[in-house]
Structures are given as C-alpha cells and as structure tokens.
N, C-alpha and C positions, 0 to 999 in steps of 0.2 A: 446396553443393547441386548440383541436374543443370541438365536438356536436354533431349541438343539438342533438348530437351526439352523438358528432360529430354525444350518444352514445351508442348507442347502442351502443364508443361505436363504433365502426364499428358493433358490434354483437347486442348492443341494437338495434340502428336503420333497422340490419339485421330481426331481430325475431320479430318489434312491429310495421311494418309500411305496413303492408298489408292494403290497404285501400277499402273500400266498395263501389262502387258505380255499376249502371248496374250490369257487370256479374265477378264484381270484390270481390272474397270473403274476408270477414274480418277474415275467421281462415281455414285452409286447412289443408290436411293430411300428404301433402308433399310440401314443400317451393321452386320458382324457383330459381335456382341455377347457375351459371358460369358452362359451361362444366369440366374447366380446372380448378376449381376449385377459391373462390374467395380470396387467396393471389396472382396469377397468376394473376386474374383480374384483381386488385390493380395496382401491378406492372407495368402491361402492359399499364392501364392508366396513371400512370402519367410519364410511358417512352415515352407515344407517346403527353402528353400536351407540348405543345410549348407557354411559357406566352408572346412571343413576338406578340401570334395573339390577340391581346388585343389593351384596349387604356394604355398609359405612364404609366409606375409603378412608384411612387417615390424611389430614391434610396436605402432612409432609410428602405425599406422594405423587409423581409426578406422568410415570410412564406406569402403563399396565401390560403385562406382556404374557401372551397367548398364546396357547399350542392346541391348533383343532387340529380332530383327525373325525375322519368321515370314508364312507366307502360312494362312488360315482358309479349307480347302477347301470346296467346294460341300457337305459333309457334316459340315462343323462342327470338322474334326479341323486338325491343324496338321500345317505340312511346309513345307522350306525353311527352318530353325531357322538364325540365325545370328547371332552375340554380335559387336558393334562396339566396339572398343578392348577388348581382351580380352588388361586388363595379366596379370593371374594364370589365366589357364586355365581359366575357368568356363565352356566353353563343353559341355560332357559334363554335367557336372552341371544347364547349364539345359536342356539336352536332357532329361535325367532326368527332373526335376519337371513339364516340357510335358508329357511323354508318360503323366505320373501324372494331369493335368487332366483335369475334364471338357470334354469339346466343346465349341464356341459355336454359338450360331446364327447360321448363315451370314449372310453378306450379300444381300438382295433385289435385283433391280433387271427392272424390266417381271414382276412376279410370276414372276420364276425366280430358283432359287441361285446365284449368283455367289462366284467367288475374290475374296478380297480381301488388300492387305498391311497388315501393321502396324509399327511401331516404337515398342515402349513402353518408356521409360524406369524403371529402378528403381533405388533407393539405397537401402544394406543395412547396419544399423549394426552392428559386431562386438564393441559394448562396452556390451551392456545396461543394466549397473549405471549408467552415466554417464546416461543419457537425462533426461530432465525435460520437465514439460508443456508443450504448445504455448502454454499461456496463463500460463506463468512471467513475470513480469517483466524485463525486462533492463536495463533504464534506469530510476531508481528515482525521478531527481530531474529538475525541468526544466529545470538547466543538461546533465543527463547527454542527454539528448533532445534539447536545443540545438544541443550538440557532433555527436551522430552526423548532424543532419541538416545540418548544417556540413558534415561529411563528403560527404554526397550531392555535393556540387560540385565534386569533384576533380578528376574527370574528362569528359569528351565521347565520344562514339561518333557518329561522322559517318560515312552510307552516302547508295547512291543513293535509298537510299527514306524514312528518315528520319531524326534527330539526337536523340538522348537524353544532358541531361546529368545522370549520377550517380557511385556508386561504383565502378564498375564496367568490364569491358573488352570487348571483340568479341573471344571466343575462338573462334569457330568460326560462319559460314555457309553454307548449301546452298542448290543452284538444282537443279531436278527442271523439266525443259522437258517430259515427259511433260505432266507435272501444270499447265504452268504455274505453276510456286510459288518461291518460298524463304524460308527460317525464316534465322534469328538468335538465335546465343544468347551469353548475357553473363552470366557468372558474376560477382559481388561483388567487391573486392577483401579483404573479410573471410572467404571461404568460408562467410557465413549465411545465405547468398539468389542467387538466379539470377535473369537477364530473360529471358523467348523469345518475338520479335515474328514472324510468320508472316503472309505473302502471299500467296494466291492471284487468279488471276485467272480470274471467272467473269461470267455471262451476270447480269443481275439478277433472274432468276427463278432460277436456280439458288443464286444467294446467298441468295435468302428460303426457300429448301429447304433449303441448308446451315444457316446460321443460324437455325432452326424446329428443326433436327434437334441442333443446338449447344445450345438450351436444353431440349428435348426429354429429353436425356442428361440434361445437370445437373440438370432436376429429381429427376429419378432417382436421382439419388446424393446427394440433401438439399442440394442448392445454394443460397444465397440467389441469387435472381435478378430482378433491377429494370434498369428503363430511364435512360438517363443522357445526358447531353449532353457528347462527347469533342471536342475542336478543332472543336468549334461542328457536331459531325456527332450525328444519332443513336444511341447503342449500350446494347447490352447488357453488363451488369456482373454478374461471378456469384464470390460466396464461397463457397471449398467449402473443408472438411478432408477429408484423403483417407488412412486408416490406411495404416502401411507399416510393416508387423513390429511392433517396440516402441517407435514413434514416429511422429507424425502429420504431414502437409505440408500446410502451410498454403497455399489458392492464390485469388491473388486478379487478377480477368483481365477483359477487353474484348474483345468481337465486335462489328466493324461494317462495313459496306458503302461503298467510295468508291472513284470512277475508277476503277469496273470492277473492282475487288479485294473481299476478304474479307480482313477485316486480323485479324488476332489478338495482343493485347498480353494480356504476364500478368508476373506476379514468383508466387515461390513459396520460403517459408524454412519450418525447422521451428520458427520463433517468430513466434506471431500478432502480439505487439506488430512486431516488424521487418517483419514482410508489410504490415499496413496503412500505416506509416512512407514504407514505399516506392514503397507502391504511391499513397499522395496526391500521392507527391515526382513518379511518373513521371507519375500525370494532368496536374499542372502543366509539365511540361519534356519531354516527349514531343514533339516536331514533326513533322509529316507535311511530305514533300517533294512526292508524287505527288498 
C-alpha cells in the first residue's frame, strides 16, 4: 500500500501539506478543494491514467504507486506538476490528465484566493481481473486471526516522537520547518497496509480550526466520524472508503490535539478486515513520547 501518505492517508497528506513559499500560505481558513468533490477526483484520475504511457512495467508488477504534488492557483487551475519517485516515467502522462481536470476551488484565507500545495498520494492497480472486495475475508478461522495478530509484534519503530509496535518498518520520514511538521510513514512487512503518523505544531486555536476543518472534509466524503479517548487524550476517529480505480482503500485514522501539535495517526489496506485488525492493534501500542 502507500504514503508518504500515501498518508494523510489520502486525508493526512490532504490537511498537512499546504506548503509556504511566496504567496503560499502554510495554514488558511478554507482548504482548496475538488469541485466535484475529491472521491470524484480520485476516481476520475485514475479512470483516465493509461500506465501504457510510460517506459516497460515488468510483468511481475502489480500496483503502481504515485506521489503528485502540484500547487492550486488562485483560479483553481494547477501548475508546478511534479511526480516523486518516478520509478517508470509517468510524469507526462500525470501532467496529461491534470491538465484534462476540472479546476478546484481555490483556497480561502482572510476572504481572498490564495495558492496552495498539495501532495496526494495514488496507487493504480494494473491487473483488474485480480482485484476483490474490500470486505472479502482474509482470515477465515480464529486461529487464522490469532496468528496474523501474532504477527503484529515483530517488530518496533522507535522515533523522537513516538514508538509503535507492529508489523511493520520506518521506510521513510519528512520534516517541513516551514510548516512546522513531519509525517512518517510505515508500510507493513506483508505489502497489505501502511502506517502514516503526522505532526504538526500549532497554536491551540489553530488546532481546533484544523481539526473542525479535518472532520468538516470527512463528513463530506461519507466518513464514519465519533469521538474517542486515544492514550487517555481526546480524539477524533473517522472510517472512510475511498474509491481508487477498480479497487477501494480502506482508511481508518485519529486526529488529536497534544503539546502543542496536531497529531495524525491512520493505517489504510485495500482489505477492511486487515484495516480494522490493525488499526485496534495500533490504538493499543501506539505510544506518545511528546
């Protein structure tokens, strides 16, 4: 699965990648947006990716996994297209399909348009036939259940901010001193799920804007969304499916507020049973350092 991400994350990298530069604000009132909304957006990207405009995929490969980042002009349009880790050369072709979209609605901030950036993560599956529902079973028996969450304990991820034990590794972190921020992200050691924990540090009124505006989204895109008590802090918990071509992402996440930060914990597989598995396994073993 993705990243850096994917993760926001679709919704991590959604809320924490407004980048600063010139007349690019690092925190606004109102975030730019997909007209049509962005599962529409999704969708419609990667109905219109054609991976054949690329160089040779090897056969064995199954998922292609994408990190665009763009800036959302004052007039809705995009510019500054650019593809991160761009194993095969899709970088013309996602230019292609941007420039086929519709506009978004800029980003607000003091009742004017503002530039904004983004970094959204997609993963593109090249083998349709193969796909199956998000709510397939995977584990059939509850020694089969037993064993995988066995599994969960193999490993550690110890950083300065906090320790997670599961499956899984620290393949890649970012720090943005613009932003005040850095994300983490921890792909599985099965390839059937990601972690991406994300810190920002904000004013506590700007956290309750953030986070108003975090679940604001989600409801928007049919989130389940309730309050929940995380390492004895208050948070918000949101289930959402999120189409992506011919296969759905399962994402199951935590926003909350502590020691001055905006924390963002999520997992996200394309199998619901393995999302929720994991995502009980991280509420329990999840540690805050900060």
């Amino acid at each position: 699965m993705k990243k850096t991400l994917l993760i926001l994350f679709v919704f991590l990298t959604y809320n924490f990648s407004a980048l600063a530069q010139d007349e690019v604000k690092s925190f606004v009132q109102q975030k730019a947006y997909p007209k049509e909304g962005l599962q529409v957006f999704m969708k419609e990207f990667v109905n219109k990716f054609d991976y054949k405009n690329a160089d040779k995929i090897p056969n064995d490969v199954t998922e292609i996994k994408l990190r665009v980042k763009f800036i959302v002009e004052k007039d809705g349009t995009f510019n500054d297209i650019k593809l991160i880790d761009d194993t095969y050369n899709f970088k013309n072709e996602v230019i292609r399909i941007l420039n086929e979209m519709p506009v978004w609605n800029a980003a607000m901030h003091e009742g004017k348009n503002v530039r904004s950036a983004f970094t959204l993560p997609k993963t593109i599956r090249i083998t349709p036939s193969e796909v199956t529902s998000p709510d397939e079973i995977v584990f059939k028996t509850p020694d089969e259940i037993n064993t995988f969450k066995a599994s969960l304990k193999s490993n550690k991820v110890d950083t300065d901010y906090f320790d997670l034990t599961c499956n899984c590794t620290l393949a890649r972190s970012s720090k943005n001193d613009e932003l005040k921020s850095e994300e983490f992200y921890m792909p599985s050691q099965d390839q059937t799920a990601s972690y991406n924990v994300a810190f920002r540090k904000l004013s506590s009124q700007q956290a309750k804007e953030e986070i108003e505006t975090i679940k604001s989204d989600a409801v928007k895109q049919n989130s389940v969304v309730k309050k929940v008590s995380f390492n004895g802090i208050e948070a918000t918990e949101l289930h959402v499916n999120v189409p992506n071509g011919d296969y759905v992402n399962v994402y199951r996440m935590l926003f909350f507020y502590h020691n001055e930060h905006v924390i963002a914990v999520s997992v996200v597989s394309y199998k619901k049973q393995i999302a929720d598995l994991l995502f009980e396994h991280l509420k329990q073993n999840f540690k805050l350092k900060i």
